[in-house]
C-alpha positions in Angstrom: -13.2 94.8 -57.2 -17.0 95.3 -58.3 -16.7 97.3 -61.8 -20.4 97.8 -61.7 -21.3 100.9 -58.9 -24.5 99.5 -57.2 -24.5 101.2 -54.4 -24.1 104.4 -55.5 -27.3 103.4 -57.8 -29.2 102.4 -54.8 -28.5 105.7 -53.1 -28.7 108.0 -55.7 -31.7 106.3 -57.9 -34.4 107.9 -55.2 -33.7 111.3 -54.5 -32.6 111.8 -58.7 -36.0 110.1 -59.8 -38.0 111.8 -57.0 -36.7 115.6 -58.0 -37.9 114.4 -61.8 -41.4 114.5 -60.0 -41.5 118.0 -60.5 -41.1 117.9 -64.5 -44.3 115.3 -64.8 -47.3 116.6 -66.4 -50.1 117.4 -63.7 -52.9 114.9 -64.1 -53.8 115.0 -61.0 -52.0 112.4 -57.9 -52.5 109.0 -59.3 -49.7 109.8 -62.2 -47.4 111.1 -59.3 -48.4 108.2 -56.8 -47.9 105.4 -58.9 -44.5 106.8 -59.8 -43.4 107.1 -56.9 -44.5 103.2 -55.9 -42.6 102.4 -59.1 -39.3 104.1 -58.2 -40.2 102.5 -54.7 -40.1 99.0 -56.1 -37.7 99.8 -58.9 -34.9 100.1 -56.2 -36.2 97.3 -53.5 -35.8 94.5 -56.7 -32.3 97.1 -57.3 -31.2 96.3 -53.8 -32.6 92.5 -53.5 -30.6 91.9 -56.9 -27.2 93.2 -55.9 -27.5 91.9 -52.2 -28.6 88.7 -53.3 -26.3 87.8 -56.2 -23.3 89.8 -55.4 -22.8 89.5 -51.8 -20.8 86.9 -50.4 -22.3 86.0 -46.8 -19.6 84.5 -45.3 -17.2 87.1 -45.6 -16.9 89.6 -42.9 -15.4 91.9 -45.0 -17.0 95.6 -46.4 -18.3 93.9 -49.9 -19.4 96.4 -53.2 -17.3 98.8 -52.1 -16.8 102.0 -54.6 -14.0 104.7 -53.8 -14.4 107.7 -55.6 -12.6 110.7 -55.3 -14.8 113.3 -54.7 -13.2 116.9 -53.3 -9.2 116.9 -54.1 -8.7 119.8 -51.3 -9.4 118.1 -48.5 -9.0 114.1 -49.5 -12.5 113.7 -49.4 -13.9 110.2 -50.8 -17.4 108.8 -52.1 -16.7 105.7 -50.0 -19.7 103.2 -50.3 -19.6 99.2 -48.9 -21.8 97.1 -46.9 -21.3 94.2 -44.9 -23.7 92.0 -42.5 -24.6 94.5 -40.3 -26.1 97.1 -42.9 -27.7 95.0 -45.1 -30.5 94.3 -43.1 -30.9 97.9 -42.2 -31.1 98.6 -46.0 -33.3 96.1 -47.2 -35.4 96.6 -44.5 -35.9 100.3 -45.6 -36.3 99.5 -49.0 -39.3 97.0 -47.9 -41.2 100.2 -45.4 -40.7 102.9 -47.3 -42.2 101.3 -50.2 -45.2 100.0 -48.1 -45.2 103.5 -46.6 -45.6 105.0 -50.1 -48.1 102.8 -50.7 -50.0 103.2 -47.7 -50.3 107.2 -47.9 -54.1 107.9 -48.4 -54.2 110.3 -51.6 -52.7 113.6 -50.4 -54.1 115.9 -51.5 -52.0 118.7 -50.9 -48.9 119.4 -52.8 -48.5 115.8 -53.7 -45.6 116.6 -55.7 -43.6 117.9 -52.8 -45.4 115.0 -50.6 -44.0 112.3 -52.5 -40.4 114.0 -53.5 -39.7 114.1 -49.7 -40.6 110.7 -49.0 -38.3 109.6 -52.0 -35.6 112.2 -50.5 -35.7 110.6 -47.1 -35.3 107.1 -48.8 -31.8 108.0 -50.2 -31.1 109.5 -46.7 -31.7 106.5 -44.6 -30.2 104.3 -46.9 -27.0 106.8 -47.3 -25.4 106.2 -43.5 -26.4 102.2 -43.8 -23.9 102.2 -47.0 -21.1 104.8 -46.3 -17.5 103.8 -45.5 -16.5 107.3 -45.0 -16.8 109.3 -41.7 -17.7 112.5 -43.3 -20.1 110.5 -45.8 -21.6 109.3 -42.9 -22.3 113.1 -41.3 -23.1 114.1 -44.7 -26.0 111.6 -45.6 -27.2 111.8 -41.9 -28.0 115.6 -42.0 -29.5 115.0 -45.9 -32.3 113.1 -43.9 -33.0 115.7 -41.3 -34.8 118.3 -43.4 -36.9 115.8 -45.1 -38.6 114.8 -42.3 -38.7 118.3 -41.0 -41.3 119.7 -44.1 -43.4 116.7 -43.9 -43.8 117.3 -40.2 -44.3 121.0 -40.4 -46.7 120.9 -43.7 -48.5 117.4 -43.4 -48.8 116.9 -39.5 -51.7 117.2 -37.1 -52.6 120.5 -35.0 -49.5 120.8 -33.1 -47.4 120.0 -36.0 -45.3 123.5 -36.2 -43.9 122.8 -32.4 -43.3 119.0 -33.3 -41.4 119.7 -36.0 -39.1 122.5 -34.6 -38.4 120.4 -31.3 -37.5 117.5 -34.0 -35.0 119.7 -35.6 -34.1 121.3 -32.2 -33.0 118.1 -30.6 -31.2 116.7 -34.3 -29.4 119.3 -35.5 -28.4 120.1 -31.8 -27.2 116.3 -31.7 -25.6 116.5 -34.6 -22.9 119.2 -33.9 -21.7 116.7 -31.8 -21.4 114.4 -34.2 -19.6 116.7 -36.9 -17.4 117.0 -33.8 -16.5 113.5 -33.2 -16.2 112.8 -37.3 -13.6 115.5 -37.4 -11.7 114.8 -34.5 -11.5 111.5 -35.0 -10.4 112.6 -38.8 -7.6 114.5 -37.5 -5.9 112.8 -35.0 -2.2 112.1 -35.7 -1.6 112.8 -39.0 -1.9 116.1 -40.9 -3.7 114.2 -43.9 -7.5 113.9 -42.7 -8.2 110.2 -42.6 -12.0 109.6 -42.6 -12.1 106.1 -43.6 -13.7 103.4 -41.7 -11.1 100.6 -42.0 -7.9 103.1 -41.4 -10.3 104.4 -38.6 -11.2 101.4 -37.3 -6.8 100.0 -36.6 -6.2 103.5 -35.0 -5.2 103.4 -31.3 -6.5 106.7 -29.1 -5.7 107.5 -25.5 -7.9 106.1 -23.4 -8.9 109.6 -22.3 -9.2 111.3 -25.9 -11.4 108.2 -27.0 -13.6 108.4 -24.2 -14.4 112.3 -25.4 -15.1 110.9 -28.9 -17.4 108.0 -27.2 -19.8 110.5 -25.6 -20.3 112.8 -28.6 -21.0 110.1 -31.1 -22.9 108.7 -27.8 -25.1 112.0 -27.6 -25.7 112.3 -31.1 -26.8 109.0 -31.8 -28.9 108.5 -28.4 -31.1 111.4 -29.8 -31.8 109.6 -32.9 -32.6 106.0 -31.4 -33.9 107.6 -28.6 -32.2 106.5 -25.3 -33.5 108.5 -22.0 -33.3 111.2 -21.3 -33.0 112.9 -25.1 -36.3 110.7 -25.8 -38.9 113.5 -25.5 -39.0 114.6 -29.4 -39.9 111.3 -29.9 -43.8 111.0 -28.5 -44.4 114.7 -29.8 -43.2 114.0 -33.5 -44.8 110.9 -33.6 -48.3 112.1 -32.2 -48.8 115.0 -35.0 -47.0 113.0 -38.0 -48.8 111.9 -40.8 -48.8 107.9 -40.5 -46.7 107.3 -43.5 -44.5 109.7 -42.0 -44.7 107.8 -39.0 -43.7 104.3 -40.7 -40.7 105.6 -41.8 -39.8 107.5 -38.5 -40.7 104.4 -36.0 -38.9 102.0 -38.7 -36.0 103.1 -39.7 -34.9 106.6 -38.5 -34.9 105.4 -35.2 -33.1 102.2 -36.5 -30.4 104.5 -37.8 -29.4 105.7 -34.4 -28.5 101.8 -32.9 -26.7 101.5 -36.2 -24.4 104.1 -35.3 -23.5 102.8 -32.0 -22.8 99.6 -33.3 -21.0 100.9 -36.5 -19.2 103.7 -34.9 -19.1 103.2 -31.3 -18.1 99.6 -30.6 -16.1 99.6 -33.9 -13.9 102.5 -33.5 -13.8 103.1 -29.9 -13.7 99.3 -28.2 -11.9 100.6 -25.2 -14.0 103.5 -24.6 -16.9 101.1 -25.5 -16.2 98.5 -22.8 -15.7 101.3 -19.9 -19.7 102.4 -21.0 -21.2 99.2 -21.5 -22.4 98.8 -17.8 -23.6 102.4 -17.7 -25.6 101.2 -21.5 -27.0 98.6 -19.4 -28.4 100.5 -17.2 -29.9 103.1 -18.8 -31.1 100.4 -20.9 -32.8 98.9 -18.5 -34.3 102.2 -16.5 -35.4 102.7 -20.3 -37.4 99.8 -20.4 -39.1 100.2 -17.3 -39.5 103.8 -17.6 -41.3 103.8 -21.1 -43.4 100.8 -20.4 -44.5 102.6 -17.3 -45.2 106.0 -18.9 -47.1 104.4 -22.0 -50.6 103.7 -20.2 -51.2 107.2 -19.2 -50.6 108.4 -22.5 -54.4 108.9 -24.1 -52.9 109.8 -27.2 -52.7 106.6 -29.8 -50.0 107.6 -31.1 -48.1 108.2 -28.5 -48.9 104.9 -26.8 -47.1 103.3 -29.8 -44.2 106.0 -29.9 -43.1 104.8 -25.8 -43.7 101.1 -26.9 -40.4 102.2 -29.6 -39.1 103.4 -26.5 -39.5 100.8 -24.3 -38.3 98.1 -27.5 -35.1 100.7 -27.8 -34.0 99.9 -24.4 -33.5 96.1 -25.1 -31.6 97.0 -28.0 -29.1 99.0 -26.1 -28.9 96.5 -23.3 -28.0 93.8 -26.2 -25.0 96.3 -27.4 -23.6 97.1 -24.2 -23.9 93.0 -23.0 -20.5 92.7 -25.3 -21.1 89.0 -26.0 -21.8 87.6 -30.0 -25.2 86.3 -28.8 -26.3 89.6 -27.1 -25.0 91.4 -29.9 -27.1 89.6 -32.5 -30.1 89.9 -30.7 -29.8 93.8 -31.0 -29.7 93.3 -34.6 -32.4 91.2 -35.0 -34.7 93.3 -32.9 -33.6 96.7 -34.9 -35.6 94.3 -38.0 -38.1 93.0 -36.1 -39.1 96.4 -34.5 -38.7 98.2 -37.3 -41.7 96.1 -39.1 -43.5 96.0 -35.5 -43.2 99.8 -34.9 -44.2 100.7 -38.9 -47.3 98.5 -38.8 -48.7 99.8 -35.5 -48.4 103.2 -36.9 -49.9 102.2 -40.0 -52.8 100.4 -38.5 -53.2 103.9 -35.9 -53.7 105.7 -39.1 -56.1 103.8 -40.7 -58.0 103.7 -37.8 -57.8 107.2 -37.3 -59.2 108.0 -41.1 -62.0 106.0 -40.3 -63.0 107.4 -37.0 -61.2 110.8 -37.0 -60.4 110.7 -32.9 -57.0 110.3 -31.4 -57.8 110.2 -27.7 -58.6 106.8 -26.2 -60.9 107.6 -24.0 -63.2 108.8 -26.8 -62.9 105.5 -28.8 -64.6 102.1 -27.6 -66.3 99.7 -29.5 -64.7 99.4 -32.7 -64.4 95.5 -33.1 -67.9 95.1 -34.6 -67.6 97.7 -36.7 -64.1 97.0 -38.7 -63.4 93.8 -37.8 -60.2 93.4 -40.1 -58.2 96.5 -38.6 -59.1 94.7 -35.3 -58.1 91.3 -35.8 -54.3 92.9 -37.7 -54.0 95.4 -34.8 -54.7 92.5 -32.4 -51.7 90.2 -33.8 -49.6 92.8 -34.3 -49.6 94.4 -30.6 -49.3 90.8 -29.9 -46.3 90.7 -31.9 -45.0 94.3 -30.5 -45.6 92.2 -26.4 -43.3 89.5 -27.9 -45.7 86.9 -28.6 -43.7 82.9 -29.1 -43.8 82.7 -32.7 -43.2 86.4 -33.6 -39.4 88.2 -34.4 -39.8 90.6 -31.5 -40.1 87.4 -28.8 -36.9 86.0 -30.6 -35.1 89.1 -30.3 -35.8 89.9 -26.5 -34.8 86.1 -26.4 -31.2 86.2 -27.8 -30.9 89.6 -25.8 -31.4 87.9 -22.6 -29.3 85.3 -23.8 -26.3 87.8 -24.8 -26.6 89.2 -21.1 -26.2 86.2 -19.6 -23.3 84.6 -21.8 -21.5 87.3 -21.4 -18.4 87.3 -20.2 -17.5 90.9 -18.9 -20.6 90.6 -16.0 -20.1 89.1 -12.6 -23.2 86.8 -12.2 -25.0 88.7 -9.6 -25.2 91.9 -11.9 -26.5 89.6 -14.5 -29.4 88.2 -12.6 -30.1 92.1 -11.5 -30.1 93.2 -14.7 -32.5 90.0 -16.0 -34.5 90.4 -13.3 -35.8 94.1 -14.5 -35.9 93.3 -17.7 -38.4 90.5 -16.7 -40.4 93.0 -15.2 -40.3 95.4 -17.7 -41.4 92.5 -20.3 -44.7 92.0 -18.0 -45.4 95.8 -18.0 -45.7 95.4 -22.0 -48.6 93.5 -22.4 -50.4 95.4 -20.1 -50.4 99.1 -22.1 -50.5 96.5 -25.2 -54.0 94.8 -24.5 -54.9 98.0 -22.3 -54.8 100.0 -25.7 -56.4 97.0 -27.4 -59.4 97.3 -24.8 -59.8 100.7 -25.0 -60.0 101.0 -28.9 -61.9 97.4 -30.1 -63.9 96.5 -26.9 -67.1 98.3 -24.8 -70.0 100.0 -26.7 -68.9 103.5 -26.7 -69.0 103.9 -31.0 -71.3 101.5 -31.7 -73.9 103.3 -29.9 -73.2 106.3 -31.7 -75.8 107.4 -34.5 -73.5 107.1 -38.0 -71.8 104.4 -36.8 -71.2 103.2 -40.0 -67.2 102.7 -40.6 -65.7 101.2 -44.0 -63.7 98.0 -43.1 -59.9 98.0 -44.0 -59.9 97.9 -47.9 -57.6 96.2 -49.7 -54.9 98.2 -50.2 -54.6 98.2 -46.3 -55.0 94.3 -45.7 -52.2 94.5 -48.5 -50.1 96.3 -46.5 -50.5 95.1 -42.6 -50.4 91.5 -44.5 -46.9 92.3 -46.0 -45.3 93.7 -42.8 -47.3 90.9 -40.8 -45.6 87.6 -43.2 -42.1 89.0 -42.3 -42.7 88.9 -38.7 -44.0 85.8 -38.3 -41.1 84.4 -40.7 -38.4 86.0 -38.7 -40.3 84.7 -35.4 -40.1 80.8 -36.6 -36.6 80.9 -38.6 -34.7 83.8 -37.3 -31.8 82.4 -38.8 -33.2 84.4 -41.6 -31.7 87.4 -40.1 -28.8 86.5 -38.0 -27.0 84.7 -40.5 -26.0 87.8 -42.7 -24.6 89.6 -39.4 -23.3 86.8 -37.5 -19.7 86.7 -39.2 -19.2 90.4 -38.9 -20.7 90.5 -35.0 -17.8 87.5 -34.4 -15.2 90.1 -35.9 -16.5 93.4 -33.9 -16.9 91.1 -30.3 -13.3 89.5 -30.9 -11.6 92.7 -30.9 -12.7 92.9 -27.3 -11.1 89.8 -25.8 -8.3 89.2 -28.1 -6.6 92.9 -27.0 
């Protein structure tokens, strides 16, 4: 037993320091800024610390874990652990969201509010990576929601008052189903509500009772990490968002939504999980395809980059539905690795878009020779997002393809089918990739213009891409890295499915 409550540090520390925002003297945003960075870092060196010196990696077990009692009438528990599945999601939003605090340009509206939300939303996405407890798990999720909501509504682009309401349309709507699932899964055979993961996770269902749960956590969490057809809130959100906003949305909200499938989904329900995985695999696949076809008509940046999330989604949900350790794994690794690909495009499309204030592509052209920095980042990392050899998202799609193939639940045929259209979709990638690239760096379109003159990334920017870039290329040439914190736990999720 850890005496010491870490975890409940780590997810209180943001949202208790951000609401003391309010009581700082007004000097203006630097005082604000800089104390937000501070709490930023303050909880990533936190997180590293307690992760790093208190967590045992060979141990497949929930580690750290705090059991509190919280609300005596209805057995309800402030359950907090982590294992080797979460901890990647947790450091990894420690790591964006304080780039993404970093990278904000000065706001200049409400700061205060600005930077309390983005310090809100921190303990929200780290909340459902660390709970234990079903109803923990519902609670934290929802916590996140309205968050996001204000600093779409008060910080997006011209469209941001639809974007935000068909954000909180499609997640609240999703998350009914959710509360659903959560409490139905609570009350089943006993009068006592049991909402704990590990009591949760021994429970046998009937096969048709589980299958009911299986499609209302499957609803719920295919909104979030959007699988097709509950994508569309995605593209809209992500064109009018401010980019910070952005970085946290495309690297780690969405990242919350395969966590749930793995966490709650395969865990809980493996019989109802293994009836679905084909059907996973194919919409993972139509996904892949689908996105990667839509992208190039997009002229929107922004939304160029939102259906390349799609389109990285899909192999993420083919790699949980290939029920095999290796296919598994790969998921995981490319929930990381997008999540730094996904947050540095959006990054780089909003730097770009300070400089030149357009967000069509048709209107851009030309803007190698005038900022040749953003170009050469924005080149290697849409080189990284069309897994380049060398970079995480190449290993990822690797081990996926891998898992599909290992695996032991598909005839041989549907294997080859299945690789087959991944291959395809994996050449449609590079071409709205280096199709964007064209449109925005090459021809003379801007430098012809009359005040062509553009700053260059400064270098609080190079700061930035270069910080995201390091841990993609690191993850590319030793992904070991990664997969070594969630390999004992993925042995002890996959086992439950052949040893039954």
């Amino acid at each position: 037993m850890n005496y010491f409550p870490w975890l409940t540090l780590v997810v209180v520390l943001p949202i208790f320091a951000g609401s003391l925002i309010f009581f700082l003297p007004h000097r203006g945003n630097k005082v604000i800024r800089w104390y937000t960075i501070c709490i930023c870092l303050i909880e990533l060196l936190l997180t590293t610390y307690a992760f790093g010196y208190r967590f045992q990696l060979d141990d497949p077990l929930m580690q750290l874990t705090e059991d509190y009692k919280w609300i005596n009438f209805f057995d309800f528990y402030w359950r907090l652990g982590i294992d080797g599945i979460s901890i990647g999601p947790i450091l990894l939003t420690g790591f964006i969201t304080t780039l993404a605090t970093l990278a904000t340009r000065p706001v200049t509206r409400d700061s205060r509010l600005f930077h309390f939300l983005m310090l809100a939303m921190y303990s929200g996405q780290i909340g459902p990576f660390s709970s234990r407890d079903l109803l923990l798990f519902f609670i934290m999720w929802e916590l996140e929601l309205i968050p996001v909501y204000l600093l779409l509504s008060m910080w997006g682009g011209k469209k941001r008052l639809y974007s935000a309401t068909k954000f909180i349309l499609y997640t609240a709507g999703s998350s009914v189903f959710l509360l659903i699932g959560v409490l139905g899964i609570g009350l089943y055979g006993s009068n006592e509500p049991t909402l704990n993961f590990e009591t949760s996770a021994n429970q046998s269902y009937p096969v048709a009772l589980e299958i009911i749960f299986y499609i209302g956590f499957l609803i719920a969490f295919a909104v979030k990490s959007p699988i097709i057809p509950l994508h569309t809130w995605l593209p809209d959100t992500h064109g009018e968002a401010h980019y910070s906003t952005c970085m946290l949305l495309a690297g780690i909200l969405l990242k919350m939504g395969a966590y749930g499938l793995v966490r709650i989904n395969m865990e809980l329900l493996p019989h109802a999980h293994s009836i679905f995985s084909p059907w996973l695999m194919i919409v993972g696949t139509i996904q892949i395809i689908y996105a990667a076809s839509t992208s190039p008509g997009q002229r929107n940046l922004k939304k160029r980059i939102a259906y390349s999330s799609v389109s990285h989604m899909g192999f993420i949900i083919i790699g949980i539905g290939s029920i095999s350790d290796t296919g598994l794994n790969g998921a995981i690794l490319q929930i990381i690795s997008h999540g730094f690909i996904g947050a540095a495009l959006f990054f780089l499309a909003g730097t770009s878009y300070d400089r030149i204030r357009l967000v069509y592509l048709d209107e851009m052209g030309g803007m190698a020779i005038a900022i040749p920095k953003i170009f050469t980042t924005f080149s290697i990392l849409s080189m990284a997002s069309l897994a380049l050899p060398g970079m995480s998202g190449f290993v990822a799609e690797l081990i996926i393809f891998f898992g599909i193939l290992t695996s032991q639940k598909y005839l041989l045929m549907t294997k080859i089918l299945i690789t087959f259209v991944m291959a395809i979709g994996m050449i449609l990638t590079p071409i709205y990739s280096l199709s964007m690239l064209r449109q925005m760096f090459y021809g003379y379109k801007l430098f012809n213009a009359p005040n062509s003159y553009f700053f260059d990334s400064g270098p609080r920017e190079l700061f930035v891409s270069i910080s995201i870039l390091l841990p993609v290329i690191g993850i590319g040439v030793y992904p070991d890295f990664v997969s070594s914190l969630s390999v004992d736990k993925v042995e002890a999720i996959i086992s439950n499915y052949f040893y039954r």
